[in-house]
C-alpha angles and dihedrals in degrees: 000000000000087000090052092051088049088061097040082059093050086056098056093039088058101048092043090051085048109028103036091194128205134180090281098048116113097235087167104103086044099050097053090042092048083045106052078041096058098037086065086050090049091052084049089047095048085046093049098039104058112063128180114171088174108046110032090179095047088059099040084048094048095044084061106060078040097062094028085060090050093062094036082066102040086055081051082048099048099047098047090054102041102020115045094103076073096052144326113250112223118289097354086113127098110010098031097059089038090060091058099039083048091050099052093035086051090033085066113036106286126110106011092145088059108046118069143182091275100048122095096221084058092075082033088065097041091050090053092048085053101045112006129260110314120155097172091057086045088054089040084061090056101051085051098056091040082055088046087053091046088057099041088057092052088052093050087054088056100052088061084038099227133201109277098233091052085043086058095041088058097043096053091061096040087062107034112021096122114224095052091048095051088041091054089049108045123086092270129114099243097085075071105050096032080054091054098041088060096045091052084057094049091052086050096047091057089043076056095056101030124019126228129136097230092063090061087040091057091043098056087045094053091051096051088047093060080046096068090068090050135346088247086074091070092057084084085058100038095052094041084050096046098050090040081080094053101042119076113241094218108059097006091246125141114260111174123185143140107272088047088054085052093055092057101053085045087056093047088055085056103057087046092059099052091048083055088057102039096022082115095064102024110046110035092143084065093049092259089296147078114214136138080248094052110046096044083044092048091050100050082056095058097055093111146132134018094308091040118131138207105199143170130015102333122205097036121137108269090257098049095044089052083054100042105030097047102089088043094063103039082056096057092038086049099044105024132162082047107186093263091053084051102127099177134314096316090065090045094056098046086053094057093030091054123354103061089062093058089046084046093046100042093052088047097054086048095051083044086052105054103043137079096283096071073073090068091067085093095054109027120031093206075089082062099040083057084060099060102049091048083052085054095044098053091052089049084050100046092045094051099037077062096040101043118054096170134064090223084060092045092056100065096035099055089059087076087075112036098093085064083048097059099042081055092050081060104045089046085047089049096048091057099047092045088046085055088044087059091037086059094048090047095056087036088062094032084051082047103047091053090051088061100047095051092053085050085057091041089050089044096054098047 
């Protein structure tokens, strides 16, 4: 895949040397060239990309419903540029449509006081400057990181070296769950962050396996990088920070103690400390600032609109309602648009489209959590590698319960995590099968050992 965005960049580099475009230029004969071309160097990159030496049916299986899913999207694509005088698809509405209009008002001179650094209509705008204004090849861009996210995820299943069956199940939804499919494909910037998030993960899981600093290095980087385009990108970094101090380096097992403890609420003064410096720059959102005060103020703010929610105990002091409210308001950003928040079909599709596999997810971990596997903790460390996504998870879940008060809101942020999601649907899959594994050898011993013990009595009594 890195190949493939190499050449996607070629592509642009050379229109922009002969075409020079402007606001005026008719980009439209070399945006639906460069686009069937692309789509055929899309299908060689997904070929090429997925490799399974082992299993030749697995990956022949898996590079389907690979493929399948890329033109699922491009019809998605195709539809939400050219047909949307027919009708509107779900969420693709307001800011999708307000990162396009920002980016060709700042690509050409307008607006420069208003985009920043951090804004996605910022690199809109920059995109459209190089090449002219073409939304089709911007979209396109999306469907190829969210891709590049579905592979990664596959890549991270075969480091643990997962059950095929439970490979194809995540993979499944990976690829056709279908929220996540119209959200990564929409003009919208989560295709991006979704897109770094995994790839911090990525960067963790083969620190996991093998070690290395870097590899740490280049996941927190990655992180911080899906972080520029909104706060919510640096959970992936935070979490994988924070459980660094609790999982022995050695053979990737939790080891909590004290000390350790210690190490992470130093780390989390830390990074107190440096918002407080760059707070300014880096959480705008939050009105440059973290505070009790902040982040209930911000939220009441943000109770607008048709799918806005008031939630939890209201008129409590800012410290209390942290306390209190905090649960309330995982939960709706988990499980939105619950069926009393449903405003019409939109909010019916994203229900079954989304919100089923959390409640399905979160239900499973639990189950996982509380059965005989959590004993395995002690003799295989994918039981702490499930740790540390649900860590990951819970902050994601508390940042965005106080960042996000409506559930129309809710439906496109919490995109940015369900490949991790998705990773931790597997490894919870995966635990169980390996923990019924262990139960079957178990009774098979047991079975054995009886048998051995009667043929001692038989003998005894001859």
């Amino acid at each position: 895949m890195l190949v493939t965005a190499i050449i996607f960049a070629i592509e642009c580099i050379s229109y922009h040397l002969f075409a020079n475009p402007t606001e005026q230029t008719d980009t439209s004969v070399f945006m639906i060239l460069s686009f069937l071309i692309n789509i055929i160097i899309v299908c060689i990159a997904i070929n090429s990309s997925i490799r399974d030496e082992k299993d030749p049916e697995l990956e022949q299986s898996i590079k389907s419903m690979v493929i399948v899913s890329f033109f699922i999207r491009i019809a998605i694509l195709l539809w939400d540029v050219y047909a949307r005088d027919i009708f509107i698809l779900p969420n693709s509405e307001g800011d999708a449509e307000w990162y396009h209009n920002i980016g060709v008002s700042f690509a050409f001179g307008g607006r420069s006081n208003e985009v920043n650094f951090n804004s996605y209509s910022y690199y809109v705008g920059q995109f459209y400057r190089f090449i002219g204004v073409q939304k089709l090849t911007v979209q396109f861009f999306h469907v190829f990181l969210a891709l590049c996210s579905v592979i990664l995820i596959y890549k991270i299943l075969c480091m643990f070296g997962l059950d095929a069956k439970i490979k194809k199940r995540a993979m499944f939804f990976a690829c056709f769950l279908p929220n996540l499919m119209m959200i990564t494909t929409y003009f919208l910037q989560e295709s991006f962050i979704a897109f770094f998030i995994i790839l911090s993960l990525y960067f963790y899981t083969k620190w996991w396996f093998r070690g290395n600093a870097f590899n740490i290095i280049f996941s927190v980087v990655s992180s911080a990088m899906g972080s520029i385009l909104h706060i919510g990108g640096i959970v992936c970094a935070v979490g994988i920070l924070s459980t660094l101090f609790l999982v022995n380096s050695k053979d990737r097992k939790l080891h909590i103690t004290t000390v350790r403890l210690f190490a992470v609420v130093f780390m989390i003064f830390a990074v107190l400390a440096l918002i407080s410096v760059f707070g300014d720059d880096l959480l705008r959102k939050m009105g440059g600032e973290i505070t009790v005060e902040s982040m209930t103020g911000t939220t009441d703010i943000k109770e607008y609109g048709g799918s806005a929610y008031v939630i939890g105990i209201q008129g409590l002091p800012p410290l209390l309602d942290l306390i209190v409210n905090t649960p309330i308001r995982a939960f709706y950003f988990a499980f939105s648009p619950l069926p009393w928040q449903w405003r019409g079909l939109s909010d019916i599709l994203a229900f079954f489209g989304s919100t089923v596999f959390y409640i399905y997810l979160v239900i499973q971990t639990v189950k996982t959590y509380r059965s005989k596997a959590t004993k395995m903790l002690s003799e295989d460390n994918i039981t702490s590698y499930m740790f540390v996504l649900v860590v990951i998870v819970i902050i994601a879940m508390v940042m965005f319960g106080w960042g996000v008060a409506n559930a129309g809101t809710v439906i496109r942020h919490r995109e940015k995590f369900t490949y991790i999601c998705i990773v931790l649907f597997a490894i919870n899959q995966e635990i169980m099968l390996r923990q019924k594994g262990v139960d079957t050898e178990n009774e098979e011993s047991v079975s054995d050992s009886s048998d051995l013990q009667r043929r001692k009595i038989f003998d005894t009594v001859r």
